[in-house]
N, C-alpha and C positions, 0 to 999 in steps of 0.2 A: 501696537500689533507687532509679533513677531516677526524674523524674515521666510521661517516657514510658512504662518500662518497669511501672509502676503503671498508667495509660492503659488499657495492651494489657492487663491482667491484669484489669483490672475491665470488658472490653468482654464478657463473660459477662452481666452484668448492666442491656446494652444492649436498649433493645428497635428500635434501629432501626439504620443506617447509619452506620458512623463512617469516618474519616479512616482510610485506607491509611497517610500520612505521618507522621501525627502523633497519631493516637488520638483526636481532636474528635469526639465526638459528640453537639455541638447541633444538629443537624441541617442545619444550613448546608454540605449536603457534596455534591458533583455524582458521577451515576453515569456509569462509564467501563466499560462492558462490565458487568464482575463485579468492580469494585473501585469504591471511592467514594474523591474527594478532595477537599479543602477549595480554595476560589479560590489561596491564599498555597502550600501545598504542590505543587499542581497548576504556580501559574507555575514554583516553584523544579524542578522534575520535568522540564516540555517541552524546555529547553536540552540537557541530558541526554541524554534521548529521543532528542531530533531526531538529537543526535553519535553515538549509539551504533546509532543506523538507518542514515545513512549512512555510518558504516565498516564496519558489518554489509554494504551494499548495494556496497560499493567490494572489499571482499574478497572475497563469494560471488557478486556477477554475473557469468555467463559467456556468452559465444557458443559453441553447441556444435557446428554443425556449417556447412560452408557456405553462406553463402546466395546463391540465386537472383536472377539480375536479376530489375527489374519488366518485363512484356510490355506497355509501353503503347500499340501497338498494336491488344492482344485486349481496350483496357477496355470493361466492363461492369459492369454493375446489376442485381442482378435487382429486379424491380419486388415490389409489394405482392401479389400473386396467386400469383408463385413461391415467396415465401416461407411465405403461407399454406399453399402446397403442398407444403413440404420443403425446397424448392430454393433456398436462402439464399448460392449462391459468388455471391460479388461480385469483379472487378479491377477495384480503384479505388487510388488511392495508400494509402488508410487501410487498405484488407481487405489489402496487399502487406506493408505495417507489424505490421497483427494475426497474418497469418500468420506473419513472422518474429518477433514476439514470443515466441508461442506456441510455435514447431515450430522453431526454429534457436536459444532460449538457454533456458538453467535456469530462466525468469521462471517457469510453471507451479509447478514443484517449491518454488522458497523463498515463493512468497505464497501455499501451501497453509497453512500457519501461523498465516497473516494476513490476516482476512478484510479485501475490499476496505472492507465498509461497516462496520467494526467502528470501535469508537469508541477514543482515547486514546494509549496507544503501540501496538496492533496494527493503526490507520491510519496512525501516522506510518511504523513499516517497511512497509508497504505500500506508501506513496507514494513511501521512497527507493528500493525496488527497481523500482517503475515507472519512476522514472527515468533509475535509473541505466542499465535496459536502453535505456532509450531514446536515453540521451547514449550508449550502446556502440555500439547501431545508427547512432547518426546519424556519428557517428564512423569506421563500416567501411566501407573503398574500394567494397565492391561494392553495397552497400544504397544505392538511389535515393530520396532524401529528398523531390525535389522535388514538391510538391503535399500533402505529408501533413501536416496540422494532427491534432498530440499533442493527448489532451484530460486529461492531468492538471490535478490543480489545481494554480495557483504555490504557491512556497516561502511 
């Protein structure tokens, strides 16, 4: 038996958190959602992560159906008062962006998975399918980028 495989077998006898990676349980270990990992396995992990979000995010992003120009035009805001009141449609470059997020590609359906504020690898696929929808939007002849500041966080 390995001394990992020894690790995992005696973590019955843990009373606290151990390593995901490697079976450390000094306590020295960061929690990640519902997994715990030591600093040294955690680095060797995010490269990984990061690769396998983005070709998760490169494979399944899609635009689903056509999108609408922006009417800019018709912009508007609804102020603090409308909203308290229900009445939250905004035309602004960002609410034109959120719409097509939302309502013109798969973005809803694959970050169901992946909570946005979730910690470890279920933010990191989080943040490549944000962006990847966002690099697809910004990329389609018909979607009007101009004035829309993305508010992901950088790489």
């Amino acid at each position: 038996m390995s001394d990992t495989e020894q690790q995992f077998d005696e973590v019955d006898d843990i009373d606290g958190p151990y390593c995901e990676g490697c079976g450390d349980s000094t306590g020295d270990v960061e929690s990640l959602g519902d997994s715990w990992y030591c600093d040294s396995c955690l680095s060797a992990a995010l490269p990984d992560w990061k690769t396998e979000a983005r070709e998760f995010a490169l494979q399944q992003c899609k635009i689903t159906t056509a999108i609408p120009e922006f009417d800019s035009l018709d912009q508007h805001r609804c102020t603090p008062d409308d909203y308290a009141m229900g009445y939250r449609e905004s035309n602004t470059p960002n609410a034109y962006a959120c719409r097509c997020r939302h309502e013109y590609t798969n973005y809803d359906a694959l970050v169901a998975g992946f909570p946005q504020h979730g910690d470890g690898r279920d933010r990191i696929f989080y943040l490549a399918i944000r962006r990847r929808i966002e690099e697809l939007l910004e990329e389609h002849p018909d979607f009007d980028s101009a004035g829309v500041v993305w508010d992901h966080m950088p790489e």
